[in-house]
C-alpha positions as CSV (number, residue, x, y, z in Angstrom):
1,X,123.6,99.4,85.5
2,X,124.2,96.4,88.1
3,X,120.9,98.6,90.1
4,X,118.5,96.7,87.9
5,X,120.1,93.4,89.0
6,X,120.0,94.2,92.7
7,X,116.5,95.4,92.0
8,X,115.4,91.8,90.6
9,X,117.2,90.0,93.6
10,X,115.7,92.1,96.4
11,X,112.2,91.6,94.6
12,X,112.9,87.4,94.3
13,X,113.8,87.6,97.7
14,X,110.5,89.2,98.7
15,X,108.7,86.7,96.2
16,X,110.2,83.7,98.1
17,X,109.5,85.0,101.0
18,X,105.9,85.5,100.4
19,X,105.6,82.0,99.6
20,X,105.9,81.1,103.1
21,X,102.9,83.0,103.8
22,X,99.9,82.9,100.9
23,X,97.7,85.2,103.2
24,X,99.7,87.9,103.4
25,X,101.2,91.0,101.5
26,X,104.3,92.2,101.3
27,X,104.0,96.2,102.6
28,X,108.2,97.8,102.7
29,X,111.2,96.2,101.9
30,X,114.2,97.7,103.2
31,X,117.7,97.4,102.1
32,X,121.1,98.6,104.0
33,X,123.9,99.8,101.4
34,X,127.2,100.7,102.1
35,X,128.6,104.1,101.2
36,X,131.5,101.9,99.5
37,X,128.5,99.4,98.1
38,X,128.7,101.6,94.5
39,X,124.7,101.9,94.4
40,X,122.9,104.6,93.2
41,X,119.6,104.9,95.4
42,X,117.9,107.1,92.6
43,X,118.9,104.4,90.2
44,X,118.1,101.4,92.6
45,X,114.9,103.1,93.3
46,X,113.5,103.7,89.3
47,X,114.8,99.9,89.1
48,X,112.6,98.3,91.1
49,X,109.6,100.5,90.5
50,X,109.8,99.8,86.6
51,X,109.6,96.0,88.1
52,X,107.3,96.5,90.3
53,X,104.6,98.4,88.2
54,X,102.0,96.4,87.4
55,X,102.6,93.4,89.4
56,X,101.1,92.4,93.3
57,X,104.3,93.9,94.4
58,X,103.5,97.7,92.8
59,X,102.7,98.8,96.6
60,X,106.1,97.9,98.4
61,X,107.9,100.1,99.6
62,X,111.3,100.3,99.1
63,X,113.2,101.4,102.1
64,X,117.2,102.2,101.7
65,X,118.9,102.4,104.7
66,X,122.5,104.0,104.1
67,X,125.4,103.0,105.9
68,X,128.4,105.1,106.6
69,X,132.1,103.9,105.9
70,X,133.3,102.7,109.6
71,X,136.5,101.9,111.1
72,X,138.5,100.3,114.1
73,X,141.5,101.4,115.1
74,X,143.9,98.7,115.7
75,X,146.1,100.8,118.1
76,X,143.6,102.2,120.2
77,X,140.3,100.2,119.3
78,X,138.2,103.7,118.4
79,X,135.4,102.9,116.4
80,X,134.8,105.9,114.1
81,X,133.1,107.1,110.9
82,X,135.4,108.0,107.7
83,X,134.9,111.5,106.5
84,X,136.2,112.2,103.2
85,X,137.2,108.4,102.8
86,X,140.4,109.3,105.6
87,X,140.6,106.3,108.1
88,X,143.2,107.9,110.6
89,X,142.3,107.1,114.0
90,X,140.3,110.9,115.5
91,X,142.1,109.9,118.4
92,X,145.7,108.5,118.5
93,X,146.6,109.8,114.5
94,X,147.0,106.1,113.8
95,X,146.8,104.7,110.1
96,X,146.4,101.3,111.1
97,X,142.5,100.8,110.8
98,X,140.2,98.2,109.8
99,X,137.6,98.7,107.8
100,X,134.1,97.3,109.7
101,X,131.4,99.2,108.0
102,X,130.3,100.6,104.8
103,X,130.5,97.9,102.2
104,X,127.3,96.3,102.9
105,X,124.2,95.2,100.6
106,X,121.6,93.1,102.6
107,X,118.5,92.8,102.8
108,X,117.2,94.0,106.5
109,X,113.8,93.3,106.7
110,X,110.2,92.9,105.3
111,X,107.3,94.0,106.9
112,X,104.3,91.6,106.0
113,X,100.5,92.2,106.7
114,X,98.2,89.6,107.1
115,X,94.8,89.6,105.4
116,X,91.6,88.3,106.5
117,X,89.7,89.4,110.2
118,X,91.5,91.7,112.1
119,X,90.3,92.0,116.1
120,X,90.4,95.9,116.3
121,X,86.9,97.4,117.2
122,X,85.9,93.9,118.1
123,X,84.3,93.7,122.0
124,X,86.7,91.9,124.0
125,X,84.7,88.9,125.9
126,X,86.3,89.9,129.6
């Protein structure tokens, strides 16, 4: 199950992250994976709560944003989503396409909050 692995990368990541900013916590993760990526999100999911549980990270979220599997055309230059895996062109028939989408695995971003004072329902000195 490489989910487990993926799991402990995306939660190093966050952990070296963190480091940059001591007074602060970590609040969602999210991750973009490719149709084509082979990742089970119920699988990814259990992962990296069983890693999280009982650790300052058991409150992040984990966000998984899936991505479609995307082609170009190289006749005609139509961008267009694969259904059923078939990358012939919607347009001019065309089996000469480029795959440009659909494979990925990154990390997209990491919301952080800041603790300490925050200024809502402060009065404003103006």
């Amino acid at each position: 199950m490489h989910e487990m692995g993926i799991a402990y990368s995306v939660l190093h990541a966050v952990e070296t992250e963190m480091h940059r900013y001591p007074a602060s916590r970590a609040s969602k993760v999210c991750l973009r994976v490719g149709q084509m990526s082979a990742i089970d999100e119920d699988a990814l999911r259990f992962c990296f709560e069983a890693i999280t549980r009982e650790t300052e990270f058991e409150s992040l979220e984990l966000q998984i944003e899936l991505c479609p599997l995307r082609y170009r055309c190289r006749r005609c230059g139509r961008e267009f989503v694969a259904k059923e895996y078939v990358s012939r062109c919607p347009d001019c028939a065309s089996l000469e396409a480029e795959c440009i989408g659909g494979d990925e695995l990154e990390l997209a971003y990491l919301e952080v909050e800041e603790h300490g004072t925050s200024p809502v329902g402060t009065k404003s000195t103006q």
